[in-house]
Gaussian input, Z-matrix of N, CA and C with variables (Angstrom, degrees):
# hf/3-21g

backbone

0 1
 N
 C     1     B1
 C     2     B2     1     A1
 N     3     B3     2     A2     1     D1
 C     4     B4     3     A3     2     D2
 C     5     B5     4     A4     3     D3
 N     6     B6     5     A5     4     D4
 C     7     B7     6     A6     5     D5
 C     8     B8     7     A7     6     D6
 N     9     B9     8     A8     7     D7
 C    10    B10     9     A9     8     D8
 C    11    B11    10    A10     9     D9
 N    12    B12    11    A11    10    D10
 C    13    B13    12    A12    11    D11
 C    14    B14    13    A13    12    D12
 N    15    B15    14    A14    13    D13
 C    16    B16    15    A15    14    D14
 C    17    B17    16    A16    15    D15
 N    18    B18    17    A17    16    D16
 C    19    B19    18    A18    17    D17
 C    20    B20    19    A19    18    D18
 N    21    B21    20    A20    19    D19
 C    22    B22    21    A21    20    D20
 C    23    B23    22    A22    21    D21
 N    24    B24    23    A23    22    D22
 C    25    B25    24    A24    23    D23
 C    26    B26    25    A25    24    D24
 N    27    B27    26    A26    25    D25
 C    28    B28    27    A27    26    D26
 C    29    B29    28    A28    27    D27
 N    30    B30    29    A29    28    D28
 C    31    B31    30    A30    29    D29
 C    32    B32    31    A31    30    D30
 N    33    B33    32    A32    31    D31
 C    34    B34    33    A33    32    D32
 C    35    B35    34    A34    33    D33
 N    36    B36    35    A35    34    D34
 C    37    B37    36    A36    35    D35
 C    38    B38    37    A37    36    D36
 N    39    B39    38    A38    37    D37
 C    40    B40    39    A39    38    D38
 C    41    B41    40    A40    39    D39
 N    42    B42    41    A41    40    D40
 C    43    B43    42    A42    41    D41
 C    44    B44    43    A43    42    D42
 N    45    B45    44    A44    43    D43
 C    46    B46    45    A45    44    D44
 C    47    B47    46    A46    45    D45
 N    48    B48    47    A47    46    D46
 C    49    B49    48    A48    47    D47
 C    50    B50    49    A49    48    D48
 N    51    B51    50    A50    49    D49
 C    52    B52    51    A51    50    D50
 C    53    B53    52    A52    51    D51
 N    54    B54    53    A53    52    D52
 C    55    B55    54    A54    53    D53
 C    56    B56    55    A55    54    D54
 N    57    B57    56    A56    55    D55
 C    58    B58    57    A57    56    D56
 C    59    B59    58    A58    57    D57
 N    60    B60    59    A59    58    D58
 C    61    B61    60    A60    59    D59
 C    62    B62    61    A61    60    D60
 N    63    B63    62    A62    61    D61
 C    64    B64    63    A63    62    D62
 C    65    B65    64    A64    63    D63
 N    66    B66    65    A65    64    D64
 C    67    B67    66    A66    65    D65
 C    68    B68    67    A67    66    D66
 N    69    B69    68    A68    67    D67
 C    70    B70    69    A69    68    D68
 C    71    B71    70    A70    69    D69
 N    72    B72    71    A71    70    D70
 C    73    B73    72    A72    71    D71
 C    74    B74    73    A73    72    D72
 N    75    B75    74    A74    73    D73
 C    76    B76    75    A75    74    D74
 C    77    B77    76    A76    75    D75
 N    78    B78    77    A77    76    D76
 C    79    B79    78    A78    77    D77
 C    80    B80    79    A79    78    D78
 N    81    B81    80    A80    79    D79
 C    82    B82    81    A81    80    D80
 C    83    B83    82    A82    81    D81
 N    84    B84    83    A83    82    D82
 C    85    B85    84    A84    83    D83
 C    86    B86    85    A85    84    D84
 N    87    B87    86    A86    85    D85
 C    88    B88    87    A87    86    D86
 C    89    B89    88    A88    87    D87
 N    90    B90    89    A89    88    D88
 C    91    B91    90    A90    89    D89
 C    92    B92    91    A91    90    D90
 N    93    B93    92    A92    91    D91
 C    94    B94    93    A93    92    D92
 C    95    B95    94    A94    93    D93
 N    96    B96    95    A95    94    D94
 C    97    B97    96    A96    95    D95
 C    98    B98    97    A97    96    D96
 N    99    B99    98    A98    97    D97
 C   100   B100    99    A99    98    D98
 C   101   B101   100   A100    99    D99
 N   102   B102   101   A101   100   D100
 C   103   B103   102   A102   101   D101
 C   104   B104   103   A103   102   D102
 N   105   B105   104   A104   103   D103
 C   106   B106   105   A105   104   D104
 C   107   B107   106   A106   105   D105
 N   108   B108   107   A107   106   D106
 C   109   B109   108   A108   107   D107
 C   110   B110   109   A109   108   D108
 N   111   B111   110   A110   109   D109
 C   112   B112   111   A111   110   D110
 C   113   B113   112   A112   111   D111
 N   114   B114   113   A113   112   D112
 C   115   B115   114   A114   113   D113
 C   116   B116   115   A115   114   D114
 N   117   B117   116   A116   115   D115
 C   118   B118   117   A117   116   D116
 C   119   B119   118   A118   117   D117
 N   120   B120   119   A119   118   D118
 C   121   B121   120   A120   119   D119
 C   122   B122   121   A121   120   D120
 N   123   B123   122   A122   121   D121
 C   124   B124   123   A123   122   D122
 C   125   B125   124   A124   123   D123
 N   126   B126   125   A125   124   D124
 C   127   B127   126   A126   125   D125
 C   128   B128   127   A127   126   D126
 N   129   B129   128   A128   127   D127
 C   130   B130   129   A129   128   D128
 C   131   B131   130   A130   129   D129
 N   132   B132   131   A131   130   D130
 C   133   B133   132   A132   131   D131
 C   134   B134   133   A133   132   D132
 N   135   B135   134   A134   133   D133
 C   136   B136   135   A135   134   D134
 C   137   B137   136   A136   135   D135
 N   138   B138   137   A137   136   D136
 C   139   B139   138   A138   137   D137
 C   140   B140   139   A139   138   D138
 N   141   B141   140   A140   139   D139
 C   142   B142   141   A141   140   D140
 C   143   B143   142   A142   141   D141
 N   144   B144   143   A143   142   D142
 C   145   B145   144   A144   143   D143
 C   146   B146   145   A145   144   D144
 N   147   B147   146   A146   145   D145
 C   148   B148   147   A147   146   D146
 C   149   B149   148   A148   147   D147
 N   150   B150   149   A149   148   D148
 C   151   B151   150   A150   149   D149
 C   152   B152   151   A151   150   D150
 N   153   B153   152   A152   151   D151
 C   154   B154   153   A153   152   D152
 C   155   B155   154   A154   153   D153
 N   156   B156   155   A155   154   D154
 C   157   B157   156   A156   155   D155
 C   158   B158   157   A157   156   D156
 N   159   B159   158   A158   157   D157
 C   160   B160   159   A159   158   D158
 C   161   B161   160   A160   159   D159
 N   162   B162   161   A161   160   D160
 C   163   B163   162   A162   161   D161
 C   164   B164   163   A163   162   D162

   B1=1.4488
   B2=1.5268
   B3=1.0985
   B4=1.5332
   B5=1.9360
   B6=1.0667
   B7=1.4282
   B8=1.5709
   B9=1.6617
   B10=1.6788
   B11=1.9522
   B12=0.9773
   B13=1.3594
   B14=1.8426
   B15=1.4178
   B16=1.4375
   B17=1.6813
   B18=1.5017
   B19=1.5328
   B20=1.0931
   B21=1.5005
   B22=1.6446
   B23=1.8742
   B24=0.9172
   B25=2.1441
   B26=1.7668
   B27=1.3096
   B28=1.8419
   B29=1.7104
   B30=1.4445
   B31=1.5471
   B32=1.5922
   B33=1.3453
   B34=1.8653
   B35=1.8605
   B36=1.9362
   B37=1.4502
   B38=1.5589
   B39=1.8634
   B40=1.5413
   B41=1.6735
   B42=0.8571
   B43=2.0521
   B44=1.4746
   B45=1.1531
   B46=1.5193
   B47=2.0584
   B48=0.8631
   B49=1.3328
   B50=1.3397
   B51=1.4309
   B52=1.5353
   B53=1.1259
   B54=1.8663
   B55=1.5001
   B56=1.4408
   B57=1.6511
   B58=1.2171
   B59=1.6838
   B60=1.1670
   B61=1.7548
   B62=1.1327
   B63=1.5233
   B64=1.5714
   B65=1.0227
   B66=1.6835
   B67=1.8091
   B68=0.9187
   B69=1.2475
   B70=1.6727
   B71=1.8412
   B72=0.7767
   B73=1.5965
   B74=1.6988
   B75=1.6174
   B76=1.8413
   B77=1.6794
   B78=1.0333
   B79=1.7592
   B80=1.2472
   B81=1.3963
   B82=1.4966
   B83=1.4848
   B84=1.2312
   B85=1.3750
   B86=1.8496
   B87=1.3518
   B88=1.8032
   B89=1.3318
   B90=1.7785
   B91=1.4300
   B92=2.1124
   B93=1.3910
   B94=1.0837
   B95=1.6030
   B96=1.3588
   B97=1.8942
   B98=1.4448
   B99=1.5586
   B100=1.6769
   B101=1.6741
   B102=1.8958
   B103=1.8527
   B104=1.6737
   B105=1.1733
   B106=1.5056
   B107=1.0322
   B108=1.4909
   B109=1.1581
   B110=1.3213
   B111=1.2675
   B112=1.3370
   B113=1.6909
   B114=1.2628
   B115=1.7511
   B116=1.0457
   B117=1.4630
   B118=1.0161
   B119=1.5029
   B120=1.2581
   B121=1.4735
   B122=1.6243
   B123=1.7231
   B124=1.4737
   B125=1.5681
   B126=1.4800
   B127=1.5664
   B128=1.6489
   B129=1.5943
   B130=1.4603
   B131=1.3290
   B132=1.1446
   B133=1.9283
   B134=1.1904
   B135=1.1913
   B136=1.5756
   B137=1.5244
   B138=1.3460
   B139=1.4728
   B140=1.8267
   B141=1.6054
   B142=1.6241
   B143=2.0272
   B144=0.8430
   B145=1.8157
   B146=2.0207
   B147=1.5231
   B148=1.7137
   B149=1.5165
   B150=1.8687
   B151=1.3912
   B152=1.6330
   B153=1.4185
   B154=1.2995
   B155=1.4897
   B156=1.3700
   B157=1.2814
   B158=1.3686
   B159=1.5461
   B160=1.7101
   B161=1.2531
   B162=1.4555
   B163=1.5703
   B164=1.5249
   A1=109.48
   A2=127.24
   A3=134.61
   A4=88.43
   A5=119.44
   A6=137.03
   A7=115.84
   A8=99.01
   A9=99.19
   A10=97.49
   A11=111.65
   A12=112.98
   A13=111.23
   A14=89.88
   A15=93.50
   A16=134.24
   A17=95.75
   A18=104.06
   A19=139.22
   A20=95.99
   A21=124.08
   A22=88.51
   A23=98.24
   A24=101.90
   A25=85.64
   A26=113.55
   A27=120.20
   A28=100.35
   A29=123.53
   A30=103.19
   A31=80.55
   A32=156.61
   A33=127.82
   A34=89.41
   A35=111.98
   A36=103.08
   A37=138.78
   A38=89.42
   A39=91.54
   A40=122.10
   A41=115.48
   A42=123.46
   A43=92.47
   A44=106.22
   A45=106.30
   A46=109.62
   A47=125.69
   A48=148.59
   A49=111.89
   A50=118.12
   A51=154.65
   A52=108.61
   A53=107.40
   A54=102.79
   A55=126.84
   A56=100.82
   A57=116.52
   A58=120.98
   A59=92.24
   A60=106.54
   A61=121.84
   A62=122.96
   A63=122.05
   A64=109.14
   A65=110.11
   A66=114.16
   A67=113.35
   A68=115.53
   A69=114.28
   A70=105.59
   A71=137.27
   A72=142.27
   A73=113.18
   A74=99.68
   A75=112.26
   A76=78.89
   A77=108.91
   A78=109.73
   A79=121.14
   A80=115.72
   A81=123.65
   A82=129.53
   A83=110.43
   A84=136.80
   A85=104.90
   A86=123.63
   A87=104.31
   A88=120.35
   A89=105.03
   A90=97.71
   A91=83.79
   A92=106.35
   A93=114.85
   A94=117.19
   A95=114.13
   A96=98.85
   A97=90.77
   A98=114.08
   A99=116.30
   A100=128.94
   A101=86.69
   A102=90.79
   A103=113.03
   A104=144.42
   A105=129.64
   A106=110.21
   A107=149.66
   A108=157.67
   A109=107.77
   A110=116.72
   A111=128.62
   A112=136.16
   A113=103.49
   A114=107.81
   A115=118.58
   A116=149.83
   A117=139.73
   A118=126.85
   A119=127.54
   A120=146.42
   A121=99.40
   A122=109.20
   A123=97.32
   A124=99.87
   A125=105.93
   A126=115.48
   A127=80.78
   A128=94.46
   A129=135.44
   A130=136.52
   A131=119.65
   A132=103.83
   A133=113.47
   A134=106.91
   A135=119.35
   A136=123.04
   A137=99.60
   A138=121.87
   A139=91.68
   A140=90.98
   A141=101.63
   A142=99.73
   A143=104.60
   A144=88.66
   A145=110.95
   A146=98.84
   A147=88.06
   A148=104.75
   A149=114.22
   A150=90.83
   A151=108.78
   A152=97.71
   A153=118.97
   A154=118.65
   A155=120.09
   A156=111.44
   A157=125.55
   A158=134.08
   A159=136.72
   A160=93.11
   A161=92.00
   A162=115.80
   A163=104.20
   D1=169.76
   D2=-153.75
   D3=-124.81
   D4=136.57
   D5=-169.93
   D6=-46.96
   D7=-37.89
   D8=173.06
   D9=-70.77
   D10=-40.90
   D11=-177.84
   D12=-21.73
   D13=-69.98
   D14=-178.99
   D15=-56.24
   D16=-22.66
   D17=167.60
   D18=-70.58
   D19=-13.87
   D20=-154.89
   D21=-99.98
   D22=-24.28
   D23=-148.96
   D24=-98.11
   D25=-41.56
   D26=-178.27
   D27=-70.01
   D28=-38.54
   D29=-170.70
   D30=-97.55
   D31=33.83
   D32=167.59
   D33=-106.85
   D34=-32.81
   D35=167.15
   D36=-59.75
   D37=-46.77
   D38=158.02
   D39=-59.57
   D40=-4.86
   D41=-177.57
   D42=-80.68
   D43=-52.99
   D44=-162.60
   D45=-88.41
   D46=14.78
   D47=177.85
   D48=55.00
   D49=70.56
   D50=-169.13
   D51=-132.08
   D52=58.18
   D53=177.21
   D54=-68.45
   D55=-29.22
   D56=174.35
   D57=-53.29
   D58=-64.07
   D59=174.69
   D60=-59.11
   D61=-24.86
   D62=164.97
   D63=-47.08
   D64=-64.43
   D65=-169.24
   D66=-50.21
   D67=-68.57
   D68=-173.38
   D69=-59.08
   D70=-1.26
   D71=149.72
   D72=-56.90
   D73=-34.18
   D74=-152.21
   D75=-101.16
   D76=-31.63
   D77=-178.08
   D78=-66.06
   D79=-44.53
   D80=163.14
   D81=-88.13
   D82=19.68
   D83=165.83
   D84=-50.58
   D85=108.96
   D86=164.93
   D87=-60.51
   D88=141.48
   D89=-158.31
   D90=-95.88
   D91=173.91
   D92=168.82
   D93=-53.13
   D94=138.24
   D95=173.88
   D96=-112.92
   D97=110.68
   D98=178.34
   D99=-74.66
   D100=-11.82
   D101=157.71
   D102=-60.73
   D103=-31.10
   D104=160.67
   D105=-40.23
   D106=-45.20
   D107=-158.93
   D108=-52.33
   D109=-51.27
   D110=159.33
   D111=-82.11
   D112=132.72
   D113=-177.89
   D114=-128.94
   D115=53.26
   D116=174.24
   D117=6.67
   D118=-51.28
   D119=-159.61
   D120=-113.03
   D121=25.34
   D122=150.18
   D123=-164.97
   D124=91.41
   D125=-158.54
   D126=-150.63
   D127=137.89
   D128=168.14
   D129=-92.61
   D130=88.56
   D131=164.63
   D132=-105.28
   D133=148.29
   D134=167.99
   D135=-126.17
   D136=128.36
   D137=-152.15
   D138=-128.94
   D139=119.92
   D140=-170.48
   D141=-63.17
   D142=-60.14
   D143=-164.68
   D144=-65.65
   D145=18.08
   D146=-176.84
   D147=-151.27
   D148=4.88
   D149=177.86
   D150=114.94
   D151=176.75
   D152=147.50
   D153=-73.19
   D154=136.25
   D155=154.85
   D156=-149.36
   D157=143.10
   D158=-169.57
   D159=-82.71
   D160=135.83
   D161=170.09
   D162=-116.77

């Protein structure tokens, strides 16, 4: 399922008074992995007499 997925499926259980099953819906939610955040092999410096340049 795609991340809105799960938000969507936890508040239509809570509608239907599936408090239980929401959570554990919100529980098995994927959490962010914040190592993507980082890429080595797409990093920027900028150096006034040359620009941008990929490192």
């Amino acid at each position: 399922m795609e991340k809105w997925d799960y938000s969507w499926f936890s508040s239509c259980a809570r509608a239907l008074g599936k408090k239980d099953y929401a959570e554990h819906i919100d529980e098995c939610e994927p959490k962010e992995n914040l190592d993507k955040m980082y890429n080595s092999n797409n990093l920027t410096q900028f150096k006034q007499e040359e620009g941008l340049q990929k490192y």
